[in-house]
N, C-alpha and C positions, 0 to 999 in steps of 0.2 A: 515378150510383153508380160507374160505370166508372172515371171520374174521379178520384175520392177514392181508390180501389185504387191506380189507378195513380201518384198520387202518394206514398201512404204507401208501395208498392213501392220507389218509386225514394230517396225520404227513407232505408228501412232499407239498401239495397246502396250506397247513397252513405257511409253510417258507416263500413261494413267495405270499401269496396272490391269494387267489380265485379269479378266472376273471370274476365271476360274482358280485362282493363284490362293492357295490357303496360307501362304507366311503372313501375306499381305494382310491381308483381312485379319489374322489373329493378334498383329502389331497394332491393328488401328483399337481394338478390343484392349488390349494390354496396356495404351494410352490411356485412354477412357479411365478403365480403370483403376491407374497409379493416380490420377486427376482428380478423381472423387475419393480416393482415400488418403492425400492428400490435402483435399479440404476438411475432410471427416477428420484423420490425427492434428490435424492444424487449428482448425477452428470452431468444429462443432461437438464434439465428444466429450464427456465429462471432464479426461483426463488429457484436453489438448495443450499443445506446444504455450497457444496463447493464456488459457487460463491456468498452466504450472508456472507460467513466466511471471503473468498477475500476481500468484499468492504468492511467488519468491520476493518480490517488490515489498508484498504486504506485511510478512515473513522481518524482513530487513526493517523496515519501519517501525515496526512493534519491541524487534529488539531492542532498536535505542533508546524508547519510549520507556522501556523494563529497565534500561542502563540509566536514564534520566530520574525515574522515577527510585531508585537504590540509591543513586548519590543522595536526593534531598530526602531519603528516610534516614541514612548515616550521616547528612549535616545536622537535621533535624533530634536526630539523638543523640549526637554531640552533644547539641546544642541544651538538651533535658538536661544531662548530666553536669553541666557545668554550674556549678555553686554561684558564680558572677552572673551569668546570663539567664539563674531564677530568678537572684535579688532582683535585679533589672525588669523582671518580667513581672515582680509580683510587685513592686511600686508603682509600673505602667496599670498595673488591674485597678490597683486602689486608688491611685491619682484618677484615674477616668469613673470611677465610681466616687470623686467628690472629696476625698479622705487628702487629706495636707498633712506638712510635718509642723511640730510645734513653732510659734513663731513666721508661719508662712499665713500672709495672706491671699484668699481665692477670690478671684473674681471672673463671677457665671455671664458668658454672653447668653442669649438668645433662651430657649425653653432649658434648661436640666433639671435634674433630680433634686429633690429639696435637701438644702444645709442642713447635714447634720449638730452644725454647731447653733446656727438659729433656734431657739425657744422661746 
């Protein structure tokens, strides 16, 4: 009868782990702590997974912004350079400042600038 005790004994401490068993116990310690450092390199640390991922995203976005913002400085200066696209620019200045070519009649809707040709 001793027997049968002693084996249904060891059959139940076997399921749960003998309380005397140090592997046991230093795995569940070793869990523990892959888990909180884990969440520490993952999500809470200056330099985690989530926020290098964040500034990579931000990183990408900026560049294009730098790539967008180069094309329309090299349209843009193009656009200086071109003798056609001053003329054009400097009749649009004077025409909205009221200034006609000879032989054009203007006619002001609503408030503007007074006629220079009026006296």
């Amino acid at each position: 009868m001793s027997d049968i005790e002693r084996r249904i004994q060891r059959h139940r401490l076997s399921r749960f782990a003998p309380p005397g068993d140090p592997v046991h116990r230093r795995l569940r310690w070793f869990w523990l702590l892959a888990l909180l450092w884990l969440v520490w390199t993952g999500l809470l640390s200056d330099h985690s997974f989530y926020r290098l991922w964040r500034l990579s995203a931000e990183q990408h976005r900026t560049q294009r912004e730098i790539e967008a913002t180069r094309a329309t400085l090299a349209r843009l200066d193009q656009e200086q350079r071109d003798p056609a696209a001053q003329r054009e620019r400097a009749e649009r200045l004077l025409r909205d400042n009221g200034m006609a070519r000879p032989g054009e009649i203007v006619y002001r809707i609503g408030s503007s600038p007074t006629d220079s040709l009026a006296r």
